[in-house]
The first five atom37 places (N, CA, C, CB, O) and aatype in JSON, in Angstrom:
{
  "aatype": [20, 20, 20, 20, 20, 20, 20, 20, 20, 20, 20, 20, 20, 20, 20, 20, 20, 20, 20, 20, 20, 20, 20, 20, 20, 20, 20, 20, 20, 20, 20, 20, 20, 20, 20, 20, 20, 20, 20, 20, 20, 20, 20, 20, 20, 20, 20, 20, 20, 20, 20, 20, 20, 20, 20, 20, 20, 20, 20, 20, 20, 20, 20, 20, 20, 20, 20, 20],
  "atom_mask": [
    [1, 1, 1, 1, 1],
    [1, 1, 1, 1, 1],
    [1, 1, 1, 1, 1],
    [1, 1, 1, 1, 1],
    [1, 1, 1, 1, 1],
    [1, 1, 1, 1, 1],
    [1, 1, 1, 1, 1],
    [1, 1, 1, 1, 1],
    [1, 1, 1, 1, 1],
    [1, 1, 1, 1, 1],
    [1, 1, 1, 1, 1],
    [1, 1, 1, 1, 1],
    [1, 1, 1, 1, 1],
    [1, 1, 1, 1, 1],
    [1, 1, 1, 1, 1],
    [1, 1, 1, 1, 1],
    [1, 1, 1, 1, 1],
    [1, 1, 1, 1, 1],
    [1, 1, 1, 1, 1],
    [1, 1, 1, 1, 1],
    [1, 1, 1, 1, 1],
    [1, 1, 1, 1, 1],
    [1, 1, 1, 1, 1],
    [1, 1, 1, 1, 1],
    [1, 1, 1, 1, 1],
    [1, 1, 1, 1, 1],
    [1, 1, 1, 1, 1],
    [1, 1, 1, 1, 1],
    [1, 1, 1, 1, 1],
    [1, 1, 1, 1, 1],
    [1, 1, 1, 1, 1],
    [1, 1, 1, 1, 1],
    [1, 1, 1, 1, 1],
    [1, 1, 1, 1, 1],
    [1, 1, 1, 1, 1],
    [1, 1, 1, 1, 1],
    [1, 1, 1, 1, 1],
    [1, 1, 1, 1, 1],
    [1, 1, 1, 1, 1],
    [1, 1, 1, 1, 1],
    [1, 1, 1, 1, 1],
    [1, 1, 1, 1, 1],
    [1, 1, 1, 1, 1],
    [1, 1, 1, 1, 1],
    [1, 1, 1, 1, 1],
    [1, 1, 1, 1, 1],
    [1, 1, 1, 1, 1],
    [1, 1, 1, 1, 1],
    [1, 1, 1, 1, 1],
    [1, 1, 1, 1, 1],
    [1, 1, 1, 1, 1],
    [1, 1, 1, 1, 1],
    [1, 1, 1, 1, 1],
    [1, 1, 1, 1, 1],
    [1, 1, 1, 1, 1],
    [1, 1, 1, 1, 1],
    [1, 1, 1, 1, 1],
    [1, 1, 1, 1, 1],
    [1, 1, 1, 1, 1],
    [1, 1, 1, 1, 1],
    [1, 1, 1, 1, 1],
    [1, 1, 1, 1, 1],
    [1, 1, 1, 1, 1],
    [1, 1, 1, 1, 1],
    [1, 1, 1, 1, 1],
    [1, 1, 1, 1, 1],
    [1, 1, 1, 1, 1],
    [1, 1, 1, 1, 1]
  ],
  "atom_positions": [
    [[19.54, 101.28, 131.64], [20.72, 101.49, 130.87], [21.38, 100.17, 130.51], [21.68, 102.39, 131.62], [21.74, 99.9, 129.37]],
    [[21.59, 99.07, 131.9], [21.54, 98.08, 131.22], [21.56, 97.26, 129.79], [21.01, 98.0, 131.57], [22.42, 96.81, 129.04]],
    [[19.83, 97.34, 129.84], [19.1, 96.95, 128.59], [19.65, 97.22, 127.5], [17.95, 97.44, 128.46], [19.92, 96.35, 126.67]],
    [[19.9, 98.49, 127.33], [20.37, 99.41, 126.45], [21.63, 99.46, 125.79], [20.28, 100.38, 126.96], [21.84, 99.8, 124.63]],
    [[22.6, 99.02, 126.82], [24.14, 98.83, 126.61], [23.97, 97.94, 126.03], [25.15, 98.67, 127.64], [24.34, 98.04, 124.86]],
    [[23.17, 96.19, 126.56], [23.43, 94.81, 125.96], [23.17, 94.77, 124.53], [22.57, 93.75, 126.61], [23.92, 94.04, 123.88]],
    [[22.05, 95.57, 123.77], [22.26, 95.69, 122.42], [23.32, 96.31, 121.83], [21.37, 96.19, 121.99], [23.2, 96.25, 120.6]],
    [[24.16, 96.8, 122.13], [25.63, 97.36, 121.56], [26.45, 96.11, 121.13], [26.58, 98.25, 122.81], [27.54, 95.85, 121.63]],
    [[25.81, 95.29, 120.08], [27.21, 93.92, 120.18], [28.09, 94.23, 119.81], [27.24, 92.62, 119.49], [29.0, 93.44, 120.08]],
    [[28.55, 95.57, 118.91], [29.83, 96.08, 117.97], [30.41, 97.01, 118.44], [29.58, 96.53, 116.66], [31.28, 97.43, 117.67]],
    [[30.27, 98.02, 120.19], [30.62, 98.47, 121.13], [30.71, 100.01, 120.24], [31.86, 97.66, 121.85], [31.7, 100.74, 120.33]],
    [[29.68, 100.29, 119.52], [29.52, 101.75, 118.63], [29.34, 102.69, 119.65], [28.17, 101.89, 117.5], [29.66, 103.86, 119.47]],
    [[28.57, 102.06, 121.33], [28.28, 103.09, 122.24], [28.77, 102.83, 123.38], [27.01, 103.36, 122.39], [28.1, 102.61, 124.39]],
    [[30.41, 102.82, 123.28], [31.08, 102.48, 124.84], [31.47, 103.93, 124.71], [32.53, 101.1, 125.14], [31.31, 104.47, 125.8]],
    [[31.85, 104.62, 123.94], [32.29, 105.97, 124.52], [30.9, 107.09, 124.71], [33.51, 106.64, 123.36], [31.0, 108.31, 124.57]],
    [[29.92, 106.53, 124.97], [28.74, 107.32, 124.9], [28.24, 107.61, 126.35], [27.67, 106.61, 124.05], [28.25, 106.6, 127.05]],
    [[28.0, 108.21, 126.68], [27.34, 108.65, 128.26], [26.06, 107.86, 128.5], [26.86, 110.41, 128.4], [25.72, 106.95, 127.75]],
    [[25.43, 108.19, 129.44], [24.25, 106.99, 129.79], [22.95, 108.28, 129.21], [24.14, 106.28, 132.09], [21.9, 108.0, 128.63]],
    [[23.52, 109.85, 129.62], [22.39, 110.88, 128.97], [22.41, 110.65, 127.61], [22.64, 112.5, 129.2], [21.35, 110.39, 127.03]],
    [[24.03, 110.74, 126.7], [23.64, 110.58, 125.61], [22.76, 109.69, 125.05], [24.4, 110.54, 125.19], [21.7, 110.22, 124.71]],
    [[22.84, 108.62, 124.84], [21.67, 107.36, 124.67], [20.72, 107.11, 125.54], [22.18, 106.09, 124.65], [20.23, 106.0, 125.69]],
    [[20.35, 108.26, 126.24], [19.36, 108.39, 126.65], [18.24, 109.19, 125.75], [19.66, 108.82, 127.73], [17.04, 108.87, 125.76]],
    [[19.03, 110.73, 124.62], [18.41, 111.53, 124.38], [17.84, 111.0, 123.12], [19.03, 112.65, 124.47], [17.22, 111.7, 122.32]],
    [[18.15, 109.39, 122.95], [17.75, 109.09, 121.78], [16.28, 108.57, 121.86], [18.69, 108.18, 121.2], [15.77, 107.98, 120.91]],
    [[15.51, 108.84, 123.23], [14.52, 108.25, 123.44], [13.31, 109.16, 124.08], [14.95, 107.21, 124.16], [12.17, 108.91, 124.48]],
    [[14.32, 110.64, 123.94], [13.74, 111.87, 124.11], [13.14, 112.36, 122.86], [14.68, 112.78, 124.64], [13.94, 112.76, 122.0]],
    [[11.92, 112.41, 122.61], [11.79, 113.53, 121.39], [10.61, 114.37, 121.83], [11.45, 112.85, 119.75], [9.5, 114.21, 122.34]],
    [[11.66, 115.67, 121.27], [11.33, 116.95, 121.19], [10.42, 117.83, 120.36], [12.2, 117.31, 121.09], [10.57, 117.51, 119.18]],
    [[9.69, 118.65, 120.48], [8.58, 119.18, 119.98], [9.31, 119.22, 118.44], [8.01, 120.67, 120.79], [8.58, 118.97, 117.48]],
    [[10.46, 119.48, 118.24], [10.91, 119.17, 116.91], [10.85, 118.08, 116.14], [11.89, 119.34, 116.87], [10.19, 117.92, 115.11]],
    [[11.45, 117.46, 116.6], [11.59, 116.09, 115.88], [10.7, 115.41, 115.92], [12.47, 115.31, 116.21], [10.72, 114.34, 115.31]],
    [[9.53, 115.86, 116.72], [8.09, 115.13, 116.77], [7.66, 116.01, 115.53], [7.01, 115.3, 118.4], [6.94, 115.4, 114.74]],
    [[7.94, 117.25, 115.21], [7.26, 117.57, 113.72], [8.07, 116.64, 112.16], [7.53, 119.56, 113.5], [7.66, 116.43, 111.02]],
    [[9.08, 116.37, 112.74], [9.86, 115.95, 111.92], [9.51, 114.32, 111.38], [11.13, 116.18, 112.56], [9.96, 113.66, 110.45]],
    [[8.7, 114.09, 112.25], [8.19, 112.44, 112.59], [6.86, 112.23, 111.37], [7.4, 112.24, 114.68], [5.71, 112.45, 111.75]],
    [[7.09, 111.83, 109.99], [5.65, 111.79, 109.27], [4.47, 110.66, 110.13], [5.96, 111.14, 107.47], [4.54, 109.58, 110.71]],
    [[3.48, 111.61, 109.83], [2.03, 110.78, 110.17], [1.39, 110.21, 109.79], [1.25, 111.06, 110.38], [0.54, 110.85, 109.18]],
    [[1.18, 108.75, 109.76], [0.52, 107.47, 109.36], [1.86, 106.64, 108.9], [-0.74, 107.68, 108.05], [3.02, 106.69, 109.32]],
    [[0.99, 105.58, 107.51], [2.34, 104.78, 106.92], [2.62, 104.02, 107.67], [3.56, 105.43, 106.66], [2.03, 103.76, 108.72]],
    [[3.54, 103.54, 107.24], [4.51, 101.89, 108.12], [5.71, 102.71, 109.34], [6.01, 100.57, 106.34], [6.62, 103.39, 108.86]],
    [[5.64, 102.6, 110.38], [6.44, 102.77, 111.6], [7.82, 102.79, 110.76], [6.24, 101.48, 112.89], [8.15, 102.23, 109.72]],
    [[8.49, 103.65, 111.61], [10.11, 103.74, 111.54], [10.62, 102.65, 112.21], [10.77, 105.03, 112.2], [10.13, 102.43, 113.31]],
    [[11.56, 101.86, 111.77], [11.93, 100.47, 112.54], [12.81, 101.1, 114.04], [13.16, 99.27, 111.31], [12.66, 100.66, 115.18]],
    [[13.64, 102.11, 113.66], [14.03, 102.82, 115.18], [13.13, 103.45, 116.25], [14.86, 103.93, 114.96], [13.4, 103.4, 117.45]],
    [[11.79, 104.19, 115.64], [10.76, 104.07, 116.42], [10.43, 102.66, 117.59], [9.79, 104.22, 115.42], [10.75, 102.66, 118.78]],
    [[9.73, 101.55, 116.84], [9.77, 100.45, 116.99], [10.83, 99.73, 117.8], [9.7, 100.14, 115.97], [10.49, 98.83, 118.57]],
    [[11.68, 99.97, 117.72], [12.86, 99.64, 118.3], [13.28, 100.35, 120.1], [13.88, 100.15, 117.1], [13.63, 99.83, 121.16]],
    [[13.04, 101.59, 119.67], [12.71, 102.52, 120.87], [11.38, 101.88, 121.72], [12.34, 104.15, 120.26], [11.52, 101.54, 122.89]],
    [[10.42, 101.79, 121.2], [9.34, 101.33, 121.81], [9.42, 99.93, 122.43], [8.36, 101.4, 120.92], [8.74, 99.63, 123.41]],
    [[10.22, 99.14, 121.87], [10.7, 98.12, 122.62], [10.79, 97.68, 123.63], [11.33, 98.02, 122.56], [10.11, 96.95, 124.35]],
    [[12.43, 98.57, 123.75], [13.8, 99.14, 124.74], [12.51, 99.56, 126.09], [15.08, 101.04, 123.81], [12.31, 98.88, 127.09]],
    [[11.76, 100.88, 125.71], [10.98, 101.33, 126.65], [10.18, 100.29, 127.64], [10.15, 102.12, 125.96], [10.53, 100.29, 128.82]],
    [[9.43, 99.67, 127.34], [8.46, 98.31, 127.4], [9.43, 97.63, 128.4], [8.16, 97.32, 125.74], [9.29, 97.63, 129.63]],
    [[10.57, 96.97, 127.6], [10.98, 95.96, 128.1], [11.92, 96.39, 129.18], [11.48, 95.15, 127.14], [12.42, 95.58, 129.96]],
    [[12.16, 97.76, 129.24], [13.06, 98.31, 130.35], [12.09, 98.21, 131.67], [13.6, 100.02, 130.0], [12.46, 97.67, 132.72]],
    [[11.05, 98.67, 131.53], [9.33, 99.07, 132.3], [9.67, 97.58, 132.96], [7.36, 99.28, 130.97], [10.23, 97.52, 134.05]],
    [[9.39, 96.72, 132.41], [9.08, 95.36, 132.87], [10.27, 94.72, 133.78], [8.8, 94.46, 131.58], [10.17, 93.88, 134.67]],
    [[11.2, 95.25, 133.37], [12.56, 94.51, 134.34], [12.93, 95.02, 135.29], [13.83, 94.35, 133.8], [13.73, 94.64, 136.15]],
    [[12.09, 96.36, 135.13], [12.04, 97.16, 136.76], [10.9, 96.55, 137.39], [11.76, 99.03, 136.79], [11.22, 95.62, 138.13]],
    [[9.84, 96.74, 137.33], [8.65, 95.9, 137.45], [9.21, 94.41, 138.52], [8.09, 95.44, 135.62], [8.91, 94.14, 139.69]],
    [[10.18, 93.61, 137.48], [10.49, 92.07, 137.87], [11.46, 92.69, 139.32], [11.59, 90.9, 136.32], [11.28, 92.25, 140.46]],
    [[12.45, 93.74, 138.96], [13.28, 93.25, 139.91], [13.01, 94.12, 141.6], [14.87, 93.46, 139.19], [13.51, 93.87, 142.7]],
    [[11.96, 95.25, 141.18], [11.34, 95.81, 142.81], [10.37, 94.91, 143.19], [10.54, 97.41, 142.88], [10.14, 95.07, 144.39]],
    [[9.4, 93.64, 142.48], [8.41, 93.15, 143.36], [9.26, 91.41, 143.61], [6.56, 93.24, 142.49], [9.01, 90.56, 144.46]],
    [[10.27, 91.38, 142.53], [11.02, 89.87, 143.18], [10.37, 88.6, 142.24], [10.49, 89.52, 145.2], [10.78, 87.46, 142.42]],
    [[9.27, 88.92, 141.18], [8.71, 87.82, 140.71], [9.3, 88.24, 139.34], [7.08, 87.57, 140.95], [9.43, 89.39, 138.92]],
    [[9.68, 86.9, 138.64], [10.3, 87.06, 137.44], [9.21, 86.32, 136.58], [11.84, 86.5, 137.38], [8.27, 85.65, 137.02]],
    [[9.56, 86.57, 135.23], [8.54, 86.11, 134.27], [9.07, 85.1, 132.94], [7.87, 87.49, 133.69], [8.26, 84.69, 132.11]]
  ]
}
């Protein structure tokens, strides 16, 4: 959540819950139909995929103690 907050530089998500901006990284059998197939990536896709990655990794750094 961290991670997540520090991209807020214009504070659009201080009144937001940690589920809410969470569910933005949830998708649902809907919005996965809603998602076109092939083409150039959605930059919020991309963006999500990021966040994910780089969240993975800073848990990673901070349960084994070695930073990168």
């Amino acid at each position: 959540m961290r991670l997540i907050r520090t991209q807020d530089s214009f504070g659009l998500w201080e009144g937001q819950s940690d589920a809410e901006l969470l569910g933005e990284f949830i998708i649902t059998k809907q919005r996965q139909r809603a998602i076109p197939f092939g083409g150039d990536p959605d930059p919020d896709a991309l963006w999500r995929l990021d966040m994910f990655y780089t969240a993975v990794a800073l848990a990673i750094e901070e349960r084994s103690g070695v930073s990168t």
